[in-house]
BASE-699604 format. One record per residue (C-alpha): residue in three letters; x, y, z. Coordinates in steps of 0.05 Angstrom, whole numbers, plus 5000, padded with zeros to 4 digits. Layout:
ALAXYZ...
This chain:
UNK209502154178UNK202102264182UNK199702964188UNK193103114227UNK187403574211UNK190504004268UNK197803994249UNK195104144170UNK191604814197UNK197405014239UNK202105024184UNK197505294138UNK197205894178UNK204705914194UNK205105914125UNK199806534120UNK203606954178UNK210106834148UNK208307224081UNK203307664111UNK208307954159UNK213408434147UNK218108034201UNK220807354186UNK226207004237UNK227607774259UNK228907964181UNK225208554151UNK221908244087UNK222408604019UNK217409134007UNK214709433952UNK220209773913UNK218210543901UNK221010633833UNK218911263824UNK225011703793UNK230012163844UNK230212933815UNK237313333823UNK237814053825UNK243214413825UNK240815143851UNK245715783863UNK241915773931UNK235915403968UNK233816064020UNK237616724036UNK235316684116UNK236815964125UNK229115874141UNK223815534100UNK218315904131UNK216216434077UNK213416894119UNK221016944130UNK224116714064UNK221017244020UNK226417133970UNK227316933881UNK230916243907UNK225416143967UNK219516213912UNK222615683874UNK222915133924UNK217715293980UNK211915163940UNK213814473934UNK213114464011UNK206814834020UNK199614944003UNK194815594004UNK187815683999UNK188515953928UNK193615793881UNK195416143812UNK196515753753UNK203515883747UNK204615413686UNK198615653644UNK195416413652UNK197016533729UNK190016543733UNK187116423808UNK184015643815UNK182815233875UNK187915033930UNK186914943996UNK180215183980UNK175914883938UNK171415423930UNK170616283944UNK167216823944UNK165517513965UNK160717744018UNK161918414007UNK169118903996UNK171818714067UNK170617984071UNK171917344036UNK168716654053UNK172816014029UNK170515304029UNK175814754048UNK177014164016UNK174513604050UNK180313084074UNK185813514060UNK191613194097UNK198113474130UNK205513234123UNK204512874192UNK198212504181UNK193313004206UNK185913274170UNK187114074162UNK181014414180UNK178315044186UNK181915154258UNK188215064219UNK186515694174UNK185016114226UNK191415954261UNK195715984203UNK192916794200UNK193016884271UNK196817294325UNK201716704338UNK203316544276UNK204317224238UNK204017774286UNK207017514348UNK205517844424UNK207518674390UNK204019374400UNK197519434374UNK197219344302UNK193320004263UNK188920064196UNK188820784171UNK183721074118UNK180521884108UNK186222054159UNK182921564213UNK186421024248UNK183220424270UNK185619864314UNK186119214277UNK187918674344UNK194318644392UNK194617954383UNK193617904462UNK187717504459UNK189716874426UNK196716924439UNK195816884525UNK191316364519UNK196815804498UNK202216134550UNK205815564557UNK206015324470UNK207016094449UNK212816054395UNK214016824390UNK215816904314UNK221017354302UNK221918114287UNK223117924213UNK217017564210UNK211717964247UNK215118444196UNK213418174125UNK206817964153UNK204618724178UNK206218884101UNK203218254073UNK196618354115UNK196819064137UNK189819144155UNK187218394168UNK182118334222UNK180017654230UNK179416984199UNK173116674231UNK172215994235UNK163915804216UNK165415054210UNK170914454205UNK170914734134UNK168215414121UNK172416054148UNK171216784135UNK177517214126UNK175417914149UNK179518544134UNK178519144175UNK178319564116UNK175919444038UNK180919103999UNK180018883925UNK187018423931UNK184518003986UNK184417463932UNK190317593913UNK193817713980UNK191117004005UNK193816683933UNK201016973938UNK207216703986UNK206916754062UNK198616614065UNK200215884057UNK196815474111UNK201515014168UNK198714494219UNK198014864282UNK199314204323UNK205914134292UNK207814944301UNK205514874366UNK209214254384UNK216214544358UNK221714704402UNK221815434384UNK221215884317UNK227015584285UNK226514874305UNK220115044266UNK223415354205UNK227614804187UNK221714294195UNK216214544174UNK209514174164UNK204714424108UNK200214074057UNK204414123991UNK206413593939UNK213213413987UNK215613424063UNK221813584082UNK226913024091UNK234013314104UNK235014064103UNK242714364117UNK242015134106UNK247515334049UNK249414644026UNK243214234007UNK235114114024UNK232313474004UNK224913363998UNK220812704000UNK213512603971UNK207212734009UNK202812123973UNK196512424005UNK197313023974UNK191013323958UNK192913453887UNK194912793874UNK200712283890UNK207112573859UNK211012263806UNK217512393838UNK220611993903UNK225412573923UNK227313273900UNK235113403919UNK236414113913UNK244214223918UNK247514873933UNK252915023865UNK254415773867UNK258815773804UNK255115743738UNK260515363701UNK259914833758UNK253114713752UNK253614713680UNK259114193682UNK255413773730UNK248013693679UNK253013583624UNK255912883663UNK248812713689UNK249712903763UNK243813353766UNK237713383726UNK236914163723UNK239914643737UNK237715463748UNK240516063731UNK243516003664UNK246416593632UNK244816763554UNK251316613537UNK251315933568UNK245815713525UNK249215473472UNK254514993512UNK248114703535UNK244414493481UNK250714313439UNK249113643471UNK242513403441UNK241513133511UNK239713663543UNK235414343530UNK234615043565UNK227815323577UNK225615923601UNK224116673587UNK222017403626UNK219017313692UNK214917723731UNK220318113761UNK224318673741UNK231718823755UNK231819513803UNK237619933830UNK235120243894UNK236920863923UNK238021144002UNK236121843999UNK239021894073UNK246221944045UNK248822614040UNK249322633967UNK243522193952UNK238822723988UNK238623153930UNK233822753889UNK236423123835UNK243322713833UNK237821983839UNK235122273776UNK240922453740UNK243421643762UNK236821503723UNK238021883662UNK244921673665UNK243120873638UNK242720583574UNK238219993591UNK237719783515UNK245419703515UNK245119243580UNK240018803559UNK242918683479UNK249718633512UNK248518253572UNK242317843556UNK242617713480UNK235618163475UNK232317613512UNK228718053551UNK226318793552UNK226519403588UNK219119523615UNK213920053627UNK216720123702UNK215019783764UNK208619413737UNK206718763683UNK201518813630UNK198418203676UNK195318823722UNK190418783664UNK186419523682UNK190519733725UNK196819693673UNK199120443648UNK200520353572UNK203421063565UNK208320953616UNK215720933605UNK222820873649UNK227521573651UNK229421643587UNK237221423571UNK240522233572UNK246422283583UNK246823033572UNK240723133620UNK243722693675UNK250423193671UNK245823863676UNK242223573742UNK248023413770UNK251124113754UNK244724423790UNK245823953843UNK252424203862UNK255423623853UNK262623623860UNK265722813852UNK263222523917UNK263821813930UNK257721403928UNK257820693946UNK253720173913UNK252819483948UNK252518853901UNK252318123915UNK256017603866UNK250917433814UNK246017293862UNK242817533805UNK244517253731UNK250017633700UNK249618103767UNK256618283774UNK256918583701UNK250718903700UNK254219223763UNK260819433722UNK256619763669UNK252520163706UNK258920443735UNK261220623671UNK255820883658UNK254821343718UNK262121553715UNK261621823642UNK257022333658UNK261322493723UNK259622063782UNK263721803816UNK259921133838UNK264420573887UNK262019863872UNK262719503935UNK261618743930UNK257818403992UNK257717724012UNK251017624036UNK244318004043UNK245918234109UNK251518624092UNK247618964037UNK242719194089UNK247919524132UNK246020194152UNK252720464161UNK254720954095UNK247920644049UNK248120973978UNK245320423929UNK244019723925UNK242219163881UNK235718903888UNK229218653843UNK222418753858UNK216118143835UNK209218173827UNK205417583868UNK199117763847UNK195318203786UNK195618873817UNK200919383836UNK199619283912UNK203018653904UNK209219043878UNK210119783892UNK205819863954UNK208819223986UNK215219343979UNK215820103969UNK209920334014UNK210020564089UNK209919784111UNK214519654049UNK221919374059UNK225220094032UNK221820544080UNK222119994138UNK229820034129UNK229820794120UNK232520844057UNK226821244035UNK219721554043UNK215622084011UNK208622304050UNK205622363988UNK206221683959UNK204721334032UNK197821724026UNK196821493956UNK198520713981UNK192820794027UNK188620943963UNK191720413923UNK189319923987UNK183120144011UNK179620433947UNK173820103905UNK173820573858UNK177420303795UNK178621023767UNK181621343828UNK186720693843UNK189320793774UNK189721493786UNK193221403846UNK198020843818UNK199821273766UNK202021893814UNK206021393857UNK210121173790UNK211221963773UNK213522013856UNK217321463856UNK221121343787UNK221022093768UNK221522703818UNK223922353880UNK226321713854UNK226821173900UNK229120703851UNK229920613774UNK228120033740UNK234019633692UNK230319063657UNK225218503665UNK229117933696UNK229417323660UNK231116603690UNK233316043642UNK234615323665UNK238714723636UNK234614153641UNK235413443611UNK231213343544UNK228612753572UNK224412953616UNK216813403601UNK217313973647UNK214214763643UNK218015283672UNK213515783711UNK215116533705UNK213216703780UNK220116363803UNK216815663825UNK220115023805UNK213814543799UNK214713863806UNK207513603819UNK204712963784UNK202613363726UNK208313713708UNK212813273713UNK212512713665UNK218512243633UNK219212063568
C-alpha cells in the first residue's frame, strides 16, 4: 500500500492527539501517579461544635487540625520559638499604637483557585463575617464609651448574600476583637487594621486563631453559616475533602499553597475516643499518630522500636473553674478554701510521672516582661482550707462539679482526686460526669467545672482577659465577675505604659486566684503523641499538628 504525503501527516497527528489527550476511544488515559504518602490520625476528637470555622471552634482538638486548613496574616513559629514571622503577610508594621499596616503576599491563592487580595482581608474582619447585623458594638477607656460600628453599613449592602453568623460566633469575635474599628483596604495588597483604641497585642491578636483570612466569594456563595462551616475555603497547606462531624475529617493538599507544595496527599483524621484503641490501632499500622497519650502509656509504645512518643508541657494550664452564683459558691471564702484544699504536686507525680509542673498561675514565662516571677498558686493547706470553711458557715452542702470523660488526658482521675481531696478537709463535692460540652455549660445548679485555659499569643490578654474578662467566656456565661478586675482588663487592653499593665496584671492574678477566686489553676497541661519512628516530625506546644512540607519529612 503506498502512503501519501497527506495520509503520512494525518496519522502523524492522530498519532500526536492520541497521547496528548487525556481521552482515548472514550477511555480516561493514565495520569501521573501522585505518590506522595497518605497520613492517619487517630484523634480523641476533630471539633467540639461540629464546625471548622474557628471563630466558632475555639477548642484544644480545633487548634490542632484547623491550621492545616487555614492561613493568617501572621503566623507564630510554633515548631521553633513561637516567635511572630510572615503569613499571609509578608511584611508589618506600626503606624502608631492604634494601627497596623500589613503588606500581602503577592499571588497568594485560595482553596478554589482564586488570588486573595486585600478585599479578602477586610472582609474576613468585617461586619459579615465576625460581627453579624447586632446592637452597636462599644470600646470603653477613662470611664468613656465609644462606638466602634453596628456592622449596618457593610452588612445591608449585600442584602440578598448576608450569611448572618451565629450568636456563638459574633460572640468569640466581640472578645477576640473587642475594640476593632476598621481594616481599610489602600491597595490589592496593602490594608490597614485600625483599632478604635491603643492596643499593644494587635500583633498578636491578628497572629492567634479566629483572625485567619477566608475567600469572601466562597462565604458569600455558601448556602448559609453552616453549609459554610463544614466547607470552608482558606489559604492553608490542605482543603477540605470529606468532613463527617464526630466520626472523621479528611483533608487533601492545596499544591499552590503559598508556603510551598505539601509533602503529604491526604491527612485522615479519625475519631478513636478510647486511648487503648488508638494505641492498639499505631501498634498494627492503621494510623500513623495518634494524640493524647497518657504517661503511663508511654512505655507500651515505645516497647516496639517502631514507633516513638514525642511531646512535652504546652502552653496551657489545667483549671477548675468556679460559679460564684451557687448558693454555696457565693462565699468566696468556701472557692478559696477549694484552693487551699489541693495538693497539685501529688497530682502531677501521681498522674503525670512529673512530666509536667505546677506553674506560677494563669500566665507562661513566654509573656517575657509581662511574666510575674514572684508569683505562686494557693498554697496546698489543708488546715487553712478547714478554718475558711468554718468561717464560712459551712455546714456539708452539696456542690456539683461537671466533668467530661478525659476530654482531657487522665481527666477522669484528676477529677476523683480532687474529690478526695476536697472531701478530707470537709466538702462535700458531687462529681457529675457530662457527655458533651453543652451539658457542662448548663445553667441549671452550676458549681464547678473542668476546663483549661491557653495562651495564643505572648501576653496575658491572650489568656486571662480573653477568657476571664467582661467579654471573656466565664463572665459571658455568668459564672462570675468582679468590677474590679473588668476595670483593670481595660488597663491590661488599652494601656502603653509597660509599668502600669504589669501592675494591673498582677492585681487581676491577686482578684482572681486569691480573694475572689474565679478559678485555681492544677498544672500545665501536657500533650504527648504516639507517632511512627519513621517518620521526622516536631510536635508544636500551642496544640497544632503541622504537617506542611517542612515538617514533615520520611525517612
Amino acid at each position: 500500500m503506498k502512503i501519501t504525503r497527506r495520509g503520512m501527516l494525518l496519522i502523524s497527528t492522530a498519532f500526536a492527539f492520541a497521547f496528548s489527550s487525556p481521552f482515548l476511544s472514550g477511555q480516561l488515559l493514565a495520569q501521573p501517579a501522585d505518590d506522595r504518602p497518605v497520613i492517619t490520625v487517630a484523634v480523641q476528637q476533630v471539633v467540639n461544635s461540629g464546625s471548622l470555622d474557628p471563630l466558632r471552634e475555639q477548642s484544644n482538638v480545633g487548634s490542632r487540625v484547623l491550621p492545616m486548613i487555614y492561613s493568617g496574616l501572621i503566623q507564630l513559629d510554633a515548631t521553633g520559638d513561637m516567635s511572630q514571622k510572615p503569613g499571609i503577610a509578608e511584611s508589618w508594621k506600626r503606624i502608631d499604637n492604634n494601627t497596623v499596616e500589613l503588606k500581602l503576599r503577592k499571588g497568594v491563592k485560595f482553596h478554589n483557585g482564586e488570588e486573595l487580595t486585600a478585599e479578602d482581608v477586610a472582609f474576613s474582619f468585617g461586619p459579615e463575617r465576625m460581627f453579624g447585623k447586632t446592637e452597636p458594638r462599644r470600646a470603653q477607656k477613662d470611664n468613656q464609651t465609644i462606638a466602634v460600628d453596628n456592622g449596618k453599613k457593610q452588612a445591608t449592602a449585600n442584602t440578598d448574600t448576608t450569611i448572618e453568623p451565629p450568636a456563638e460566633v459574633v460572640a468569640i469575635a466581640r472578645r477576640l476583637w473587642p475594640s476593632l474599628k476598621e481594616v481599610k483596604v489602600i491597595d490589592d495588597y496593602t490594608v490597614h487594621l485600625v483599632n478604635a483604641m491603643p492596643d499593644l497585642t494587635l500583633e498578636g491578636r491578628i497572629a492567634r486563631s479566629g483572625s485567619e483570612i477566608v475567600s469572601k466569594k466562597a462565604y458569600l456563595a455558601s448556602k448559609d453559616w453552616n453549609s459554610w462551616a463544614r466547607n470552608p475555603v482558606s489559604a492553608g497547606p490542605f482543603k477540605i475533602k470529606e468532613f463527617k462531624p464526630d466520626q472523621y475529617l479528611v483533608l487533601q493538599a492545596h499544591d499552590d499553597y503559598f508556603g510551598g507544595k505539601p509533602s503529604v496527599k491526604e491527612i485522615r483524621y479519625v475519631v478513636v475516643p478510647e486511648v487503648a484503641s488508638r494505641i492498639n490501632g499505631l501498634l498494627s499500622g492503621q494510623y500513623d499518630f495518634v494524640t493524647d497519650i497518657p504517661p503511663d502509656q508511654i512505655k507500651t509504645i515505645e516497647a516496639n522500636n517502631k514507633f516513638e512518643v514525642v511531646g512535652g508541657p504546652v502552653l496551657n494550664h489545667r483549671i477548675t473553674v468556679f460559679d460564684k452564683s451557687h448558693p454555696v459558691l457565693a462565699n468566696p471564702k468556701v472557692r478559696q478554701a477549694m484552693s487551699h484544699a489541693i495538693d497539685r504536686d501529688a497530682i502531677v507525680q501521681a498522674l503525670w510521672d512529673s512530666r509536667t509542673s505546677v506553674p506560677a498561675g494563669l500566665q507562661w514565662e513566654y509573656y517575657g516582661d509581662m511574666f510575674l516571677k514572684d508569683w505562686s498558686v494557693p498554697q496546698y493547706n489543708p488546715e487553712l482550707a478547714k478554718k475558711l470553711l468554718k468561717e464560712a458557715g459551712y455546714n456539708g452542702e452539696p456542690i456539683p462539679y461537671r466533668a467530661l470523660n478525659n476530654y482531657y488526658i487522665n481527666q477522669t482521675q484528676t477529677a476523683q482526686i480532687l474529690v478526695e481531696m476536697w472531701r478530707a478537709v470537709g466538702l462535700n463535692v458531687e462529681l457529675q460526669m457530662k457527655e458533651n460540652w453543652q451539658q457542662i455549660f448548663e445553667k441549671t445548679n452550676r458549681g464547678v467545672r473542668d476546663w483549661s485555659n491557653s495562651a495564643p499569643y505572648s501576653d496575658p490578654v491572650s489568656s486571662l482577659v480573653n477568657q476571664h474578662g467582661p467579654n471573656g467566656q466565664q463572665q459571658q456565661n455568668g459564672e462570675w465577675s468582679n468590677d474590679e478586675f473588668n476595670q483593670l482588663s481595660l488597663v491590661l487592653e488599652t494601656s502603653v505604659d509597660p509599668a502600669e499593665r504589669k501592675a494591673a496584671f498582677q492585681r487581676m492574678l491577686e482578684i482572681s486566684e486569691r480573694e475572689d477566686p474565679a478559678y485555681t489553676v492544677l498544672h500545665s497541661n501536657a500533650l504527648f503523641y504516639g507517632k511512627r519512628k519513621d517518620i521526622d516530625w516536631k510536635w508544636a506546644p500551642n496544640f497544632m499538628m503541622d504537617f506542611r512540607a517542612e515538617n514533615v519529612k520520611f525517612k
